[in-house]
C-alpha positions in Angstrom: 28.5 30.4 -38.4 30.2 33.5 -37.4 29.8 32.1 -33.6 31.7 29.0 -34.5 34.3 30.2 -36.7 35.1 33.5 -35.3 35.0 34.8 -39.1 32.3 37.2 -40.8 29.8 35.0 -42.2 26.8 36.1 -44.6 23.9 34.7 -46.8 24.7 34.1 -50.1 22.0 36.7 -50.8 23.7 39.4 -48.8 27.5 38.0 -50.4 26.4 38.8 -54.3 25.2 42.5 -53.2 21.3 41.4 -53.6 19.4 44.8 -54.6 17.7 46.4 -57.3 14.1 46.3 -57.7 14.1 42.7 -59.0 16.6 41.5 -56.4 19.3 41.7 -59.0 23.1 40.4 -57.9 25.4 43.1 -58.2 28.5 40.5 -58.0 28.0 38.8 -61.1 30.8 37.5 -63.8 31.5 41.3 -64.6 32.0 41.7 -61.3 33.3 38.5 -59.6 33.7 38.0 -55.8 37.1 38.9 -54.5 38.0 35.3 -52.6 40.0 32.7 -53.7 37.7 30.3 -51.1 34.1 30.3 -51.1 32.1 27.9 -48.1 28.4 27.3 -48.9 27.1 25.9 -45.4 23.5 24.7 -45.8 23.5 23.5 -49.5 20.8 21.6 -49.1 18.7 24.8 -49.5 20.5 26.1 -52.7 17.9 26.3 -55.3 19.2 25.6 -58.7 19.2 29.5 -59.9 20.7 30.8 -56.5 23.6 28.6 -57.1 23.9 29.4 -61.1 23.9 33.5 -59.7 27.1 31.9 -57.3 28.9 30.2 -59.8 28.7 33.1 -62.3 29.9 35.2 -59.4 32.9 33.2 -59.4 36.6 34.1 -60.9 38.2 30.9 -62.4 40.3 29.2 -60.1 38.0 30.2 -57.0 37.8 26.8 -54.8 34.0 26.5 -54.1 33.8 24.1 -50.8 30.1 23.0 -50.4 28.5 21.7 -47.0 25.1 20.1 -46.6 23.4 17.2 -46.1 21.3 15.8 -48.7 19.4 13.7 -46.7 17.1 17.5 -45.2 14.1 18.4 -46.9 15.2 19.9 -50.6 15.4 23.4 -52.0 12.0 25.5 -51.6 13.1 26.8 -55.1 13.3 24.7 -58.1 15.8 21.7 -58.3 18.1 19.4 -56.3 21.6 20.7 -56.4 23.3 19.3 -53.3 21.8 15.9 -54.4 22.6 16.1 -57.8 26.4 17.0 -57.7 27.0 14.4 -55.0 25.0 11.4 -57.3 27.1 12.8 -60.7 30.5 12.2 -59.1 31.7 15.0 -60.8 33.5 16.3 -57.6 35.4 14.8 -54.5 32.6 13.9 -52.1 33.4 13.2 -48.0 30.7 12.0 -46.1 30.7 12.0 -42.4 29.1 9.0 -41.1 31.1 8.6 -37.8 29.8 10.1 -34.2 32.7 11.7 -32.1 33.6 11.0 -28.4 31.8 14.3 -27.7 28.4 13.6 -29.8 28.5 9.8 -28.5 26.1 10.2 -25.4 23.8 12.8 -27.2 20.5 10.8 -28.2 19.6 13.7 -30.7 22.6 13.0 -32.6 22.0 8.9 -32.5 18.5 9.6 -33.2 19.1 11.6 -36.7 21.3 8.5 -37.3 18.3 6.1 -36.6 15.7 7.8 -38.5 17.7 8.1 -41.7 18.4 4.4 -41.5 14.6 4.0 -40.7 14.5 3.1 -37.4 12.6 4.3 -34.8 14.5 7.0 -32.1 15.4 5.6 -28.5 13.3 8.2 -26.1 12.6 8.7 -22.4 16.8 7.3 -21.4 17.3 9.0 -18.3 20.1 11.9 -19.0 20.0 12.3 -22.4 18.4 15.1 -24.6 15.2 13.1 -26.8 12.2 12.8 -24.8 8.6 11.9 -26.0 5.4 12.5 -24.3 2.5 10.3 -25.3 -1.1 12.0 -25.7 -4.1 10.1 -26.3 -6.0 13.7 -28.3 -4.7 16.4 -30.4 -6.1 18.4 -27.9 -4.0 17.0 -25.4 -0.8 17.4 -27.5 -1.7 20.8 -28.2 -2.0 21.8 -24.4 1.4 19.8 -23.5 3.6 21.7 -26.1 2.2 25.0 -25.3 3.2 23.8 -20.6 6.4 22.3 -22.0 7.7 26.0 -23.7 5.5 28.3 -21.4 6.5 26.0 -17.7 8.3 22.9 -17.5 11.2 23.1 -20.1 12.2 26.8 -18.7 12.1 25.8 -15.1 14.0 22.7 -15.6 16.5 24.1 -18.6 16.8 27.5 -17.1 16.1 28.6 -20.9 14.5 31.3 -22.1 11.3 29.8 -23.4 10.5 32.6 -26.3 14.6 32.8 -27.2 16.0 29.5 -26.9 13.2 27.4 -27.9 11.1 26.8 -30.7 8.1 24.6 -31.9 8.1 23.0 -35.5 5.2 21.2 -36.7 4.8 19.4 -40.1 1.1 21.6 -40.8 0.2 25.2 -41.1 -3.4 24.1 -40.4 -5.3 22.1 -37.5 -5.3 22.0 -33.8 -1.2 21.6 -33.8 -0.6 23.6 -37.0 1.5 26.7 -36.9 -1.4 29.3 -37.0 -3.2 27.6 -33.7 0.1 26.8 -31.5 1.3 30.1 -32.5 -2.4 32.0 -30.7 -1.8 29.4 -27.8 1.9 30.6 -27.3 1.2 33.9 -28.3 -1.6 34.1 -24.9 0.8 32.5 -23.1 4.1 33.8 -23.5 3.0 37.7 -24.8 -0.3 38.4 -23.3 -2.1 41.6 -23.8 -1.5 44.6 -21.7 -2.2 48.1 -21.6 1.9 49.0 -22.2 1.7 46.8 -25.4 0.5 48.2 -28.5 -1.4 45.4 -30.8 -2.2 46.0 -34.4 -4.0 43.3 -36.4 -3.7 42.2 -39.6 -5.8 39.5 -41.4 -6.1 36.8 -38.8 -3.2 37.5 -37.2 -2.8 40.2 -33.6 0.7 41.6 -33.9 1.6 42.6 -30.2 4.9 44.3 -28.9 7.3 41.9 -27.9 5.9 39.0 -30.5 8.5 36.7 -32.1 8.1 36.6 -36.1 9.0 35.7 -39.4 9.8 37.2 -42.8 8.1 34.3 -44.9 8.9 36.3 -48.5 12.4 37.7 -49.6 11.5 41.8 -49.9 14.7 43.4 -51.6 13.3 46.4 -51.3 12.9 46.7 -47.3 14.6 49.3 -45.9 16.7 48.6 -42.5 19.2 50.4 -40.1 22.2 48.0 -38.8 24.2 50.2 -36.3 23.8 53.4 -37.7 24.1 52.2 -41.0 21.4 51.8 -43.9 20.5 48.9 -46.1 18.1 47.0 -47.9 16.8 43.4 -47.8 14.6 41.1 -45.5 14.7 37.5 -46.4 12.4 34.3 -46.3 13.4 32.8 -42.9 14.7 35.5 -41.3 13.7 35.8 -37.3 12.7 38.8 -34.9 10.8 40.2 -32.2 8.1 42.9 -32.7 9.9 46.2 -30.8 7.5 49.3 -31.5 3.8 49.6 -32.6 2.7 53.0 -33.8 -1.2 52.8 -34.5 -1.3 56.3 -35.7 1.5 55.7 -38.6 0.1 52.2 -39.1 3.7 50.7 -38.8 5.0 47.9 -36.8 9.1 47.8 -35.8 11.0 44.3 -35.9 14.5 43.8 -34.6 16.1 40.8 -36.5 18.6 38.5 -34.7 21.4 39.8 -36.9 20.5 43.9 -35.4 18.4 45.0 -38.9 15.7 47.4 -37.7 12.8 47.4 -40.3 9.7 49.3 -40.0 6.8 47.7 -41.9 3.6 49.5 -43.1 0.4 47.9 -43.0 1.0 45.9 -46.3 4.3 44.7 -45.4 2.7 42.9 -42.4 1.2 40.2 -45.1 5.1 39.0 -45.2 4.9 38.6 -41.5 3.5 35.8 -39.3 3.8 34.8 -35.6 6.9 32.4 -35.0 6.5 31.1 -31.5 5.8 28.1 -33.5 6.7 27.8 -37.3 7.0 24.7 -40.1 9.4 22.3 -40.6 10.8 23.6 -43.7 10.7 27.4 -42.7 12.9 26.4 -39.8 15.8 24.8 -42.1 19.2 26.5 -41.8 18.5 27.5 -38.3 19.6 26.2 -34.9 17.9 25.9 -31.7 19.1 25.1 -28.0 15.3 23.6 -27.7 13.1 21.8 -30.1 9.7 20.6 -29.8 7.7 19.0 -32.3 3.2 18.1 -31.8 3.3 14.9 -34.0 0.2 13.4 -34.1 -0.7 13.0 -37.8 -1.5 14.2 -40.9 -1.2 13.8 -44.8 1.6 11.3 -45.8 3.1 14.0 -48.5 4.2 15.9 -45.3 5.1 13.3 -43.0 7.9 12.2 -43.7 11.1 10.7 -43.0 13.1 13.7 -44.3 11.1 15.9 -42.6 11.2 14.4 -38.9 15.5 14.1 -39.6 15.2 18.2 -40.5 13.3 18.8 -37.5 15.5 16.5 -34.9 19.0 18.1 -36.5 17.9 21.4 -35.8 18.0 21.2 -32.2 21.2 21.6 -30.1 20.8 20.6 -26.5 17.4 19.2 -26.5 14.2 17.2 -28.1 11.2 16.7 -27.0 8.3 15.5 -29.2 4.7 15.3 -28.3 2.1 13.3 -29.7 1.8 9.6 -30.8 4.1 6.5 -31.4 1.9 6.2 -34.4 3.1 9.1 -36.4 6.5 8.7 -35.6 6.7 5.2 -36.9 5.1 6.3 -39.9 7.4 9.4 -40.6 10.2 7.1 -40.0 9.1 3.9 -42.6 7.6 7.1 -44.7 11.2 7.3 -47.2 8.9 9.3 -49.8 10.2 12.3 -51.7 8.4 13.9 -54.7 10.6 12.8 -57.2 12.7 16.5 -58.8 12.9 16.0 -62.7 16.2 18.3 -63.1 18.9 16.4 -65.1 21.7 18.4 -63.2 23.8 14.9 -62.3 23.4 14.0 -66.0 24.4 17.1 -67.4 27.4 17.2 -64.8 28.9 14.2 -65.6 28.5 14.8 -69.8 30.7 17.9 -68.6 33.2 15.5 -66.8 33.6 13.0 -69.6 34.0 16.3 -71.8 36.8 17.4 -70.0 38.4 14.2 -69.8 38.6 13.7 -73.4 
C-alpha cells in the first residue's frame, strides 16, 4: 500500500500500538488515534474483535473508509464483519463491478470475474497471464509446479523464482500440500552447502537463505528496524532465513518490511517453510507470480471462495496445475460454513434507533 499510495501505510496491529504481554492496544478510547480519516484495506480479514479494538480507537467524527471484498475467504478469527456491514445497509456501500481499459486484456482479472459468477476460467489464450497445465498424477502435478518456479517461469518471466513467485495450495497435507512442495522447493531452490548453516526443528530443516512464515502473532518478539528497536511478529508476515548460529541455538529472519528477529529454538515452532504456503495464509498479500497444484481434496476446502482468493492474489501471472476436474468443482463448489454472528441484525436495530 505504501508502494501505491506513496503514503506510510501500517497493519492495524502496528496502528493501535499492539504490546504488552497480552498484545494489549495502547490506542484505545482513552487514547484515541489522532486522524480524522482512517482506510482499512483488506477488510475481509478483520475479525470481529480486531475491528471492536479499531472502533474504540476512534474519536467521534473520525470517517472510517473500509475496502474489501467479501466475496475472499472470511476472517481467520471469529465473525464476518466486511459481510455483515455490507448485508445491514447500515452504511453507503460502492461496489466495483466494472473492468478498466487497462484490466480488459488481463485473463486473471476476467477469470476472478468468471469464478465468482461460477463459471469456469478461459486458460491457455495465447498472450495473456492464466495458464493451466493438465497432469494425469499428483505425482506429476507435484514435479510440474516445483520446474515451473525452479526453471520454466524464471527463464521465460525473467523473475526471481524465490522473490516474485509463490505456490498456494488448498492442503497442508499430501503429495501437493504445503509441507511436501515446500521440501521439493526447498531441494531445489536452497540446496544444502557447506557455507549454509541448517538447524532443524520438528520436521522441518531451517537452512540459510530459506523463505518463511510467522504462522502465530508473538507480541513479545523483539526486532531491530534501522537502528531502531521494537516488538511484534505477526501471523502472515514473510522473510528469508539470514544467519544460523548452532552454538546459540538461534536462527535470524529479515522480514520484507526490514524487522530483524532472532528466534531461539522455541520460537522456531511459529516458523515454517514458505516456498509454498495455504490459501488462506496467503490472503492480504500480493504476488507478481502465482501457482496453484489443484488436483483434489475435501470439498470443505475446495471451494469457490477459495480458488477467487488464490487467482486475485496474483499480479502479472497464473498458472494452475492439476486437473479440469477440481477446478470445475471449486468453481460449482459456492459452499461456506455458515458464521452465526448477528452483526447485520444488530447494525440495522442501531440504524432504525437512530432514525427515530
Amino acid at each position: 500500500m505504501t508502494e501505491a499510495t506513496g503514503m506510510a501505510a501500517q497493519t492495524i496491529h502496528r496502528l493501535l500500538e499492539c504490546g504488552g504481554d497480552n498484545g494489549e492496544f495502547q490506542r484505545n478510547a482513552d487514547n484515541p488515534l489522532d486522524a480524522d480519516i482512517v482506510i482499512i484495506d483488506e477488510m475481509s480479514m478483520v475479525d470481529i474483535r480486531l475491528m471492536r479494538s479499531l472502533l474504540c480507537a476512534l474519536r467521534p467524527g473520525t470517517r472510517l473508509i473500509m475496502v474489501g471484498d467479501a466475496d475472499q475467504l472470511p476472517s481467520v478469527g471469529a465473525g464476518r464483519v466486511l459481510g455483515d456491514i455490507i448485508e445491514s445497509g447500515a452504511v453507503r456501500v460502492v461496489r466495483l463491478t466494472e473492468i478498466f481499459r487497462q484490466a480488459q486484456k488481463s485473463m486473471i482479472v476476467q477469470n476472478a470475474h468468471r469464478i465468482n459468477r461460477g463459471e469456469m476460467p478461459e486458460v491457455n489464450t495465447r498472450g495473456t497471464d492464466f495458464f493451466m497445465e493438465r497432469k494425469a498424477t499428483i505425482q506429476d502435478t507435484a514435479q510440474t509446479v516445483v520446474d515451473l518456479i525452479a526453471r520454466r517461469l524464471p527463464a521465460w518471466t525473467h523473475l526471481d523464482p524465490v522473490r516474485d513467485m509463490q505456490v498456494l495450495t488448498p492442503m497442508r497435507k499430501g503429495d501437493v500440500g504445503v509441507w511436501q512442495i515446500n521440501k521439493l522447493l526447498q531441494a531445489t531452490l536452497n540446496p544444502p552447502s557447506d557455507d549454509k548453516p541448517e538447524m532443524a526443528r520438528g520436521d522441518t530443516l531451517f537452512r540459510r537463505g530459506d523463505k518463511v512464515m510467522q504462522i502465530r502473532n508473538d507480541y513479545q518478539m523483539a526486532f531491530t528496524r534501522d537502528g531502531e528497536e521494537g516488538m511484534g511478529v505477526f501471523n502472515g508476515d514473510m522473510g528469508f532465513i539470514t544467519g544460523i548460529d548452532n552454538e546459540e541455538d538461534t536462527v535470524e529472519v529479515t522480514f520484507e518490511d526490514d524487522r530483524v528477529c532472532v528466534y531461539d529454538e522455541s520460537g522456531l515452532d511459529d516458523l515454517e517453510l514458505a516456498y509454498c504456503v495455504t490459501v488462506h495464509k496467503s490472503q492480504g498479500s500480493e504476488f507478481p507470480v502465482v501457482v496453484m497444484p489443484l488436483f483434489g481434496g475435501p470439498a470443505m476446502l475446495m471451494t469457490r471462495n477459495l480458488l477467487y482468493t488464490a487467482v486475485t492474489r496474483a499480479k502479472r501471472l497464473v498458472v494452475a496445475v492439476g486437473r479440469d476436474s477440481c477446478v470445475r468443482a471449486m468453481v460449482q463448489n459456492h459452499r461456506q460454513i455458515r458464521r452465526f454472528s448477528a452483526l447485520d441484525l444488530r447494525l440495522r436495530e442501531a440504524k432504525e434507533r437512530l432514525a427515530l
